[in-house]
N, C-alpha and C positions, 0 to 999 in steps of 0.2 A: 411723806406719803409713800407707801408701799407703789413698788412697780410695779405695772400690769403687762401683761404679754400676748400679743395675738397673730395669729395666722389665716390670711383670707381662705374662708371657707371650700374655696372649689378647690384649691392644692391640695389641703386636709383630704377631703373626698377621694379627687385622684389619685396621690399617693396611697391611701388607703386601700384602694380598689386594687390598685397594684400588688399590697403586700398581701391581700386578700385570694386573688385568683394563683399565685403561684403558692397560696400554700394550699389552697385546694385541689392544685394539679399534682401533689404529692400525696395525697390522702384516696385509698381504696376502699379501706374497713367502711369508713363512718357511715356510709350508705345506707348499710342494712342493721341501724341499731335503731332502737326504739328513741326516742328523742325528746329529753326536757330541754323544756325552752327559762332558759336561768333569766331571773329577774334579780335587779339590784337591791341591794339594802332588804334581802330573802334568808339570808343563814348562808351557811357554809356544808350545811349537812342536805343532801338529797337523795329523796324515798320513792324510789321507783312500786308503783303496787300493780298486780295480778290478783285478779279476784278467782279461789278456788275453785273447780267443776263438781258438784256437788257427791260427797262421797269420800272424797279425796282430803289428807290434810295440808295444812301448812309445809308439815316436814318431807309429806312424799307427794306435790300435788300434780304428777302424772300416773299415779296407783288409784282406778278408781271403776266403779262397776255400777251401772243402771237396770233397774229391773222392772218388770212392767208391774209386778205381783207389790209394789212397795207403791206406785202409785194408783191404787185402786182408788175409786171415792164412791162412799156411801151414805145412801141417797138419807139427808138431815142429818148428817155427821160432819161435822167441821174438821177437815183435816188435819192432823201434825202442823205445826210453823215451824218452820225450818229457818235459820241464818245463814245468812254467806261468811263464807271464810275468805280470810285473803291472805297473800304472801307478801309484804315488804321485804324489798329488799334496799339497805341504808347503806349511801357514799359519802365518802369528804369531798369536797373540790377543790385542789390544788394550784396552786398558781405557779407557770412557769415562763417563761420570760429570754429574752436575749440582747446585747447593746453591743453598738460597732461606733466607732470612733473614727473623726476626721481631721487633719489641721487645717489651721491657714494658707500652708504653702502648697498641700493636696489642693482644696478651690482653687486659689489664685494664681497656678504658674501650674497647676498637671491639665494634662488633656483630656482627663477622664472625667465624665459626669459620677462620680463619688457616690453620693449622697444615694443616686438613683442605683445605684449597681447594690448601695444596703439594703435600699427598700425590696430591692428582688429576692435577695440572698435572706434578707428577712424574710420574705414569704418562704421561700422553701425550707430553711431551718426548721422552720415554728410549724408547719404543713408534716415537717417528718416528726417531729418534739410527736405531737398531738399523733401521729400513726404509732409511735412504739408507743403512747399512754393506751390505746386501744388493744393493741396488739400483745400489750403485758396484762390487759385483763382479759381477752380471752383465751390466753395460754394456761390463767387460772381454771378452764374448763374438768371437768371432772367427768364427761363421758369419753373415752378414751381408746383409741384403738393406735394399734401396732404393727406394722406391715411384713406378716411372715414371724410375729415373734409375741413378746408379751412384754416385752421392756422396750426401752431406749437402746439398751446394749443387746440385745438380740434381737434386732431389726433388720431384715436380709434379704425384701423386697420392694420392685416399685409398686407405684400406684397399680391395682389391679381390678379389673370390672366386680370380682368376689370381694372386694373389700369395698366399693363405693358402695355397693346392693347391701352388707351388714351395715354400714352408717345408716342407711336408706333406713331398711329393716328398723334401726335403734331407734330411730328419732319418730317412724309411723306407731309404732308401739309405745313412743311416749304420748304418743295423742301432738306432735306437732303440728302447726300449719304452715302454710306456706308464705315464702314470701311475697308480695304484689307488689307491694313500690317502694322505691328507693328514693333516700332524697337526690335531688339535683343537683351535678355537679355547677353551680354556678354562684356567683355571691348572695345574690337574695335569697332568701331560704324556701324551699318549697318542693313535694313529691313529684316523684314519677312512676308511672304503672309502669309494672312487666310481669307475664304471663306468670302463673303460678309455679314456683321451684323453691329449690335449696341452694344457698350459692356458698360455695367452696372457696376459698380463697389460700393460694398456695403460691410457691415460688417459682419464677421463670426457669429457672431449672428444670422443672419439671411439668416444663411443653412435651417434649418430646411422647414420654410417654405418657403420656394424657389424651394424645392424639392416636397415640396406638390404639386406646382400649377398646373393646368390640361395642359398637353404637355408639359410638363418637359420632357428632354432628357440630361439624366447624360455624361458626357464627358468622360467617360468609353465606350456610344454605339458610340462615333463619328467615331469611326475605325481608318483611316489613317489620318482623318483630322487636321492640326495644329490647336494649340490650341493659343489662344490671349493672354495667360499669364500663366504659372507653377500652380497658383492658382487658374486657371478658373474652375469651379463644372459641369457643365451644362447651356442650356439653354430655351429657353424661346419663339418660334416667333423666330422673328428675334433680341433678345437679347439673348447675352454671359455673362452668371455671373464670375466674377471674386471676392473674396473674400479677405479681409485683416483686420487684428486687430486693425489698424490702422485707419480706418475709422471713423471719425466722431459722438459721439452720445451725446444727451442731454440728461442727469440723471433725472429722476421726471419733462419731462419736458409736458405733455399734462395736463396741469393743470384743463382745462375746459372740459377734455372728462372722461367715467366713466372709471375704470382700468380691470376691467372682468378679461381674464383668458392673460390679458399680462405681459410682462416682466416689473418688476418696483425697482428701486435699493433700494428706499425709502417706498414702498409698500404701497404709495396712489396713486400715477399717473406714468402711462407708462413712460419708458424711448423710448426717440426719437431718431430715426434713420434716415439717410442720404444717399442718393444712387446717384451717377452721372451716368449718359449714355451720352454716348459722340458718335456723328456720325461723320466723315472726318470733319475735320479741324477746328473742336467748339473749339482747343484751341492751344494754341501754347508754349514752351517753349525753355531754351538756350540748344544745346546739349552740352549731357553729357558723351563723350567716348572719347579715346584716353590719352598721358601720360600730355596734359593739363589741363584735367577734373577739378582732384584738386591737389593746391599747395601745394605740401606733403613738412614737414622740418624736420627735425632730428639734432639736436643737441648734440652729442653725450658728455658722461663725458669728455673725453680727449681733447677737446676743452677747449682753457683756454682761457679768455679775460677780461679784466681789473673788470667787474662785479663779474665774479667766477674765482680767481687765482689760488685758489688751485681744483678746478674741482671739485665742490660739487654738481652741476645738471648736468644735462640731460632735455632736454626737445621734442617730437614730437608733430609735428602741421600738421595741414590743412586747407585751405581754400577755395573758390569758389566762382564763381560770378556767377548767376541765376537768372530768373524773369520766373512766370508763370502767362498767360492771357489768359480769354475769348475772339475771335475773331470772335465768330458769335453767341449770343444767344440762337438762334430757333434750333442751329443744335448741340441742349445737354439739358439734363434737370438734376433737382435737386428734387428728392425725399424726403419727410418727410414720417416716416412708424413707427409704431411701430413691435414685434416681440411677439411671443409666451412665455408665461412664461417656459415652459416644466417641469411643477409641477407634 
């Protein structure tokens, strides 16, 4: 007879819960993405849709004009029928994963609770895994601005109030909205309102001057307001800076601009910075709450099976399946910026 194998369900939970909140304490992006909720044994392929504003096509669906002269109606005339258009936009979901290993003499003669230090280090791995899978699809953005320049390598200023107001400008012109709520940072899955904005997400680096810029409002005066993220500083207009170390930057990377009094790792050309603003629904991802989130394993010493007889490992794992995507361009942009040396 086949062996069967079981673990009393409240450890599963706990441990679970664990690997769960430390990777959600490493995750900033996910907030503000649009959110399918993946079902098993569904496909591998998922179609995020946007339905067109009428006028507008598929290929350009924030070009689009109302007229009042197109909708007259005349009186025993059955008007035009009109369709809706819509925009698919189609992802894979990938599966990514990680396994930490333990022996016998680790449990049995170390002092260290093991097992439980994986299950942590497992959350924060798979919590950062899951921020660059985000972060490598909104770097795919294609509205695009340059702080003081037009490239990557002629980049030659900070963040400045004239370049948050042209993002602003970009995206009011694209017909975006704003965003209202964010999912919650917690394990179960579920929104949270915050006042209408655009949230910015950029690197700690670049506090300082963020704080400089003229109407800045530190998120200490907001009062009762909720705040878009744990990490949000202040803002800006109608942008909420949110900050993380985790952000994106290119070492020595304005090769064609002159270095002045900016930050540079190599100390001849500024390092570059990256900033996403995202408005309602620039992007979408798989959600991530609940005890399916990720596939937590535990293999404990006392498990024996023809591989380890005498019960020499131990091993816990994790896995997940994910995809993050751009699903509307115009309504997010991608910053390149440099940052203050603070010499």
């Amino acid at each position: 007879m086949e062996a069967t194998y079981s673990v009393p369900g409240q450890r599963i939970g706990k441990q679970l819960g664990t690997v769960l909140k430390h990777a959600i304490r490493k995750m900033v992006i996910e907030g503000s993405g649009e959110v399918h909720k993946a079902k098993l044994n569904s496909g591998e392929t998922i179609v995020f849709r946007q339905v067109v504003p009428y006028g507008a096509t598929a290929a350009a669906p924030n070009t689009f004009t109302v007229t009042a002269a197109a909708h007259l109606q005349q009186e025993g005339v059955t008007p035009p029928v009109d369709s809706l258009t819509v925009l698919d936009t189609t992802a894979t979901v990938q599966k990514y994963g990680a396994l930490y290993g333990y022996t016998e003499r680790q449990k049995s003669l170390g002092e260290d609770p093991t097992p439980d230090w994986m299950d942590e280090q497992l959350g924060e791995r798979l919590g950062s895994v899951r921020e660059v899978v985000y972060i490598g699809a909104l770097q795919g953005g294609t509205n695009r601005f340059y702080a003081g320049g037009t490239t990557r390598a002629t980049v030659d200023e900070t963040l400045t109030r004239n370049l948050v107001d042209r993002i602003t400008r970009s995206l009011e012109n694209n017909h975006a909205d704003f965003v209202r709520d964010v999912v919650k940072a917690t394990v179960i899955y579920g929104s949270q309102a915050i006042p209408p904005c655009y949230i910015s997400y950029t690197h700690t680096d670049a506090r300082s001057d963020i704080e400089k810029i003229p109407g800045y409002k530190a998120v200490e005066d907001y009062g009762s307001v909720a705040k878009a993220h744990e990490r949000e500083i202040g803002a800006v207009g109608a942008h909420r800076f949110v900050l993380s170390a985790d952000m994106p930057k290119t070492i020595d990377a304005a090769t064609g601009a002159t270095l002045g009094s900016l930050k540079s790792t190599g100390g001849t050309y500024a390092d570059v910075y990256q900033m996403f603003t995202v408005a309602k629904n620039h992007w979408g991802h798989v959600a991530f709450r609940g005890l399916d989130a990720i596939n937590r394993v535990h293999l404990p010493i006392d498990m024996k099976s023809k591989s380890d007889p005498t019960n020499e490992r131990g091993y816990v794992s994790g896995t997940f399946y994910d995809v993050g995507v751009v699903t509307n361009h115009g309504w997010g942009a991608v910053t390149e910026f440099a940052v203050s040396s603070l010499t």
